[in-house]
C-alpha positions, -999 to 999 in steps of 0.1 A, spaced: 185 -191 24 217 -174 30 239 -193 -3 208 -183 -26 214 -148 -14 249 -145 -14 246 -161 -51 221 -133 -61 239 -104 -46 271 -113 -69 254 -99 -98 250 -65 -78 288 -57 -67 324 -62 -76 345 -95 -66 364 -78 -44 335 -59 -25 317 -94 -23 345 -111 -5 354 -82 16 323 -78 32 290 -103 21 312 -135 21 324 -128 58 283 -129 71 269 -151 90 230 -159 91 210 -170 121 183 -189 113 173 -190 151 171 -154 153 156 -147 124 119 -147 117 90 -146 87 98 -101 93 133 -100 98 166 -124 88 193 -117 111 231 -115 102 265 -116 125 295 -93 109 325 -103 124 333 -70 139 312 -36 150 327 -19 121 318 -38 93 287 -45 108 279 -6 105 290 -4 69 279 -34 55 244 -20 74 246 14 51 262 10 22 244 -28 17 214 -28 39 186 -20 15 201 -40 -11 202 -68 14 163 -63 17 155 -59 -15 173 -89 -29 162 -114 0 126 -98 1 124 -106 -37 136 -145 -31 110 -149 0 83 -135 -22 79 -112 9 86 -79 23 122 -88 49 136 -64 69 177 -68 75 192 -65 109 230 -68 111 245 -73 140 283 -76 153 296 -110 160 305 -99 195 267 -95 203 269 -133 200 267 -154 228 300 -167 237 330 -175 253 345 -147 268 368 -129 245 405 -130 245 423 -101 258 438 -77 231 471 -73 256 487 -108 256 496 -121 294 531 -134 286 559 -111 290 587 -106 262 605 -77 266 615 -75 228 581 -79 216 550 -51 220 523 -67 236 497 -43 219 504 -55 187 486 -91 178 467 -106 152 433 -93 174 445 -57 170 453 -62 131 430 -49 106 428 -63 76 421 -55 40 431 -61 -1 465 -44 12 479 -68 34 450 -98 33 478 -125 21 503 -111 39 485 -115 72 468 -149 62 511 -160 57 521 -144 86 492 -165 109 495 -194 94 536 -190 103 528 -183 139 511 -213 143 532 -237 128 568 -232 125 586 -241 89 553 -236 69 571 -208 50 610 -205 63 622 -178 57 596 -152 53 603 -118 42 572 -92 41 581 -59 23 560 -28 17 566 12 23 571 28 55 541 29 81 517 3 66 521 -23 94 551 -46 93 565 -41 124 529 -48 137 528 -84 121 564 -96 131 546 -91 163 519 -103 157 538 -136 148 563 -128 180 529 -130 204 513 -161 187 541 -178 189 552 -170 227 519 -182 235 531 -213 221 557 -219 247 583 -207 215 612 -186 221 613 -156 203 634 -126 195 626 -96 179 649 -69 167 655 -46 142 689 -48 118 697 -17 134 697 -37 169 716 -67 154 741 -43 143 748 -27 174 744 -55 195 771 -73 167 799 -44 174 792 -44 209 800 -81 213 827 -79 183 849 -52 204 845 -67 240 858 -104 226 824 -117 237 812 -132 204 799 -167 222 772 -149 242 760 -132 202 756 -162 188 741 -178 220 714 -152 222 709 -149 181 709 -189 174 693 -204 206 657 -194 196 630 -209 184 618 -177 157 640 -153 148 619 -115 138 644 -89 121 626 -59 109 642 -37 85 668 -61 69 676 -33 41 696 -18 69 720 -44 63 729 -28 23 766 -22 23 775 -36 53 795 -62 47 809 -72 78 774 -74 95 761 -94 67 786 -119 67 773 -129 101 738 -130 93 745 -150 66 759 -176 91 731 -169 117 709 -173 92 724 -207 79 722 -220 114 690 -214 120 677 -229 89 692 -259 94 680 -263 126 645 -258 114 640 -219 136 620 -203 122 632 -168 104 608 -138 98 624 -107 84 609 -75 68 617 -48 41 607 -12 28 616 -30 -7 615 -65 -25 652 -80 -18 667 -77 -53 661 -33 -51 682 -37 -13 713 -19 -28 749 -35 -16 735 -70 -7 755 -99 -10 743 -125 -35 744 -154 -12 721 -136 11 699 -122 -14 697 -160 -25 685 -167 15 660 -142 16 648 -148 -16 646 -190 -10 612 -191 9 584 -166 11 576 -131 -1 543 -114 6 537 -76 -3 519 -49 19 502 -23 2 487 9 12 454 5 26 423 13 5 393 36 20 377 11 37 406 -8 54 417 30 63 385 37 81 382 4 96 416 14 112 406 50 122 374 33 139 396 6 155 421 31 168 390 55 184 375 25 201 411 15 214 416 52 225 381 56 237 381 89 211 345 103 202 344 109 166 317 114 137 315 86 111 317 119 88 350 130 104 364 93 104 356 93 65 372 123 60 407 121 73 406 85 57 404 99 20 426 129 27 457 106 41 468 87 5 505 74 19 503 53 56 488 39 84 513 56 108 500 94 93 462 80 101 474 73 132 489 107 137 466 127 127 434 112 147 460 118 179 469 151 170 431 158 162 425 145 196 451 164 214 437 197 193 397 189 208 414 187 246 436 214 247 406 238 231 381 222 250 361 217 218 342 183 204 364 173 172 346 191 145 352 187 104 368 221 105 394 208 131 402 177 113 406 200 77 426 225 96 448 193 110 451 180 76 458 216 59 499 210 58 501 173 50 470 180 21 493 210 8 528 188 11 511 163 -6 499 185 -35 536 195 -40 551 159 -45 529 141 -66 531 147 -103 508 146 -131 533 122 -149 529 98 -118 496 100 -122 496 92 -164 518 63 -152 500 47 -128 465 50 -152 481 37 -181 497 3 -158 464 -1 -142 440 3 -178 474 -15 -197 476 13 -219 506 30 -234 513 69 -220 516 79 -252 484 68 -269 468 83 -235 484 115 -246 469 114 -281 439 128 -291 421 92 -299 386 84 -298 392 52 -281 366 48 -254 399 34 -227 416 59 -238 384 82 -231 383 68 -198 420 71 -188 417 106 -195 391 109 -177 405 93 -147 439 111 -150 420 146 -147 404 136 -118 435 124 -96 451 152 -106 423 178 -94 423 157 -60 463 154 -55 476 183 -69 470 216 -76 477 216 -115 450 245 -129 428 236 -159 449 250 -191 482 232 -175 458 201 -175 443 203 -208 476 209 -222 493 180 -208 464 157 -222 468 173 -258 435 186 -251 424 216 -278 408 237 -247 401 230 -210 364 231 -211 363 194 -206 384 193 -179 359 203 -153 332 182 -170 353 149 -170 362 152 -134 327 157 -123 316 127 -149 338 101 -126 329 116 -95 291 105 -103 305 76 -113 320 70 -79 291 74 -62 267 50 -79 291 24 -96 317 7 -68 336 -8 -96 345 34 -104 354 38 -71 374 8 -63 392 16 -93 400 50 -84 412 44 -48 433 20 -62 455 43 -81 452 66 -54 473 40 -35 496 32 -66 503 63 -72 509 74 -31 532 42 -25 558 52 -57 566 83 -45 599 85 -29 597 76 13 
């Protein structure tokens, strides 16, 4: 029953939305019944979102195929019963590593999905990938999956070390001026996988990289693993020697990405059941389409919207959480630029800016137009006439209409809306950090 369905509902949604959340479900034939066919999601979350934005869909498709009126239930996997789970706070003690951050406590979307699915699959077996280097902007989650790695692999009897270049640094000048250079490499090529977050740090530093390079070396040939990360890909990391840049670039690269709306709000809801914070789904929703650059500024701004609620001895409202966002919304407004955007929509619909900027009756073109007026009437405050003038438009009647045109859109085609939130993140992670 379940393959039919999933087979049927392909022709109803996007790739990506099928993968992300109809692929994951699990059907219970011994739960289910002539009324009702039973599902598992593999968390609470998905399980409530799959249940509103899917649920009648769900029905109607499976109710067609059973020639029968079905009603849908979908339940968490947790509700499952099963061994009991495994605790999110890992029992070994490392004092480099954060024992909060795991694999459990990772949520995972289009933004970092390979990233995470290398970074497992490294933590369970040394020398899969070696090295690996994950790069991506500020605050979307790599220090959390070197840790990730860090805890797997502790709990594999492994030795690890985690620091950041910074750390190495230090640590190098320390040992360097006290004449106690054996204990350095002791502690830096004695273990069995070897985390360095931040490696751009290293940019101009000669000195410092001219051990790495050797720590590195004999590491590698002992088979230790090495699992670095970046803010950048290694060839932009300015003032970095060739023979390193070699090293990092010899094994494996995986990109993180800003998160997309529903990996955001999977996050917010995580981080509220984590911090036992009460919170409207309407609230949660909210703060996730207002905050374009991080998961650190998510973060943030539910604890400062928490901190707000107890200190005024109010229930977190919508007007706290748009009173909360007020600086960061106008800040935003005042760095991203309209040429960003034109950028970003000509990349994504491979079209050339200037042919976007001409008054053709192309219907891409149409649509890129279309698409560029409305990011720019949600991230920055650029009036009308400036608008229509930057388009080549002859007046800014249209201006209004277009916007409103792929806001429809957004609500009853996904493929609109997954479009849109994926410039939204393009054009968020290009901005300076």
């Amino acid at each position: 029953m379940l393959e039919d369905l999933l087979e049927t509902l392909k022709t109803h949604m996007s790739t990506y939305e099928f993968q992300t959340y109809i692929q994951p479900l699990y059907f219970d034939p011994h739960a289910s019944n002539a009324t009702c066919a039973v599902f598992y999601a593999p968390n609470v979350w998905l399980a409530n979102y799959i249940k509103t934005r899917y649920g009648a869909l769900l029905e109607q498709v499976l109710s067609a195929k059973q020639n029968t009126p079905l009603k849908v239930q979908i339940c968490p996997k947790e509700t499952k019963p099963k061994a009991p789970p495994k605790p999110l706070i890992k029992a070994h003690k490392n004092p480099t590593l954060n024992p909060a951050f795991t694999f459990d406590t990772l949520v995972v979307g289009a933004c970092n999905h390979m990233a995470v699915k290398v970074a497992s699959q490294v933590a369970q077996k040394s020398g899969v990938y070696n090295p690996v280097l994950f790069f991506g902007g500020v605050g979307l989650g790599k220090t959390h999956i070197l840790n990730a790695i860090g805890n797997t692999a502790c709990d594999r009897l492994q030795s690890v070390l985690y620091v950041t270049a910074e750390q190495f640094l230090n640590d190098y000048v320390f040992r360097l001026n006290n004449h106690s250079m054996d204990k350095f490499q002791e502690k830096y090529r004695s273990c069995d996988y070897l985390l360095i977050d931040d490696v751009q740090f290293f940019g101009g530093k000669e000195m410092v990289q001219e051990e790495f390079f050797h720590t590195f070396n004999t590491l590698h040939a002992q088979g230790k693993q090495i699992v670095m990360s970046s803010d950048k890909p290694p060839k932009h990391i300015k003032g970095l020697a060739d023979r390193l840049l070699s090293r990092f670039e010899m094994g494996m690269i995986a990109s993180i990405q800003a998160p997309m709306l529903d990996t955001k709000i999977a996050i917010l809801t995580q981080k509220c059941q984590l911090n036992h914070i009460c919170i409207d789904q309407e609230i949660v929703e909210y703060l996730a389409s207002h905050i374009h650059e991080n998961i650190r500024q998510l973060e943030g701004a539910l604890l400062r919207l928490n901190a707000t609620a107890a200190l005024s001895g109010e229930e977190i409202s919508l007007r706290m959480a748009e009173e909360i966002l007020k600086d960061t919304t106008k800040e935003r407004l005042q760095e991203v630029g309209l040429e960003d955007i034109l950028k970003v929509v000509a990349q994504t619909l491979n079209l050339k800016p200037a042919d976007i900027r001409n008054n053709s009756r192309n219907r891409q073109v149409a649509l890129a137009r279309k698409l560029i007026i409305y990011l720019a009437r949600t991230l920055t405050d650029t009036s009308t006439n400036a608008l229509a003038q930057f388009l080549g438009l002859k007046d800014h009647s249209g201006v209004s209409k277009a916007s409103k045109t792929i806001a429809q859109s957004m609500t009853k085609e996904n493929h609109t809306r997954l479009l849109v939130e994926e410039m939204q993140a393009k054009i968020n992670s290009s901005k300076p950090v």
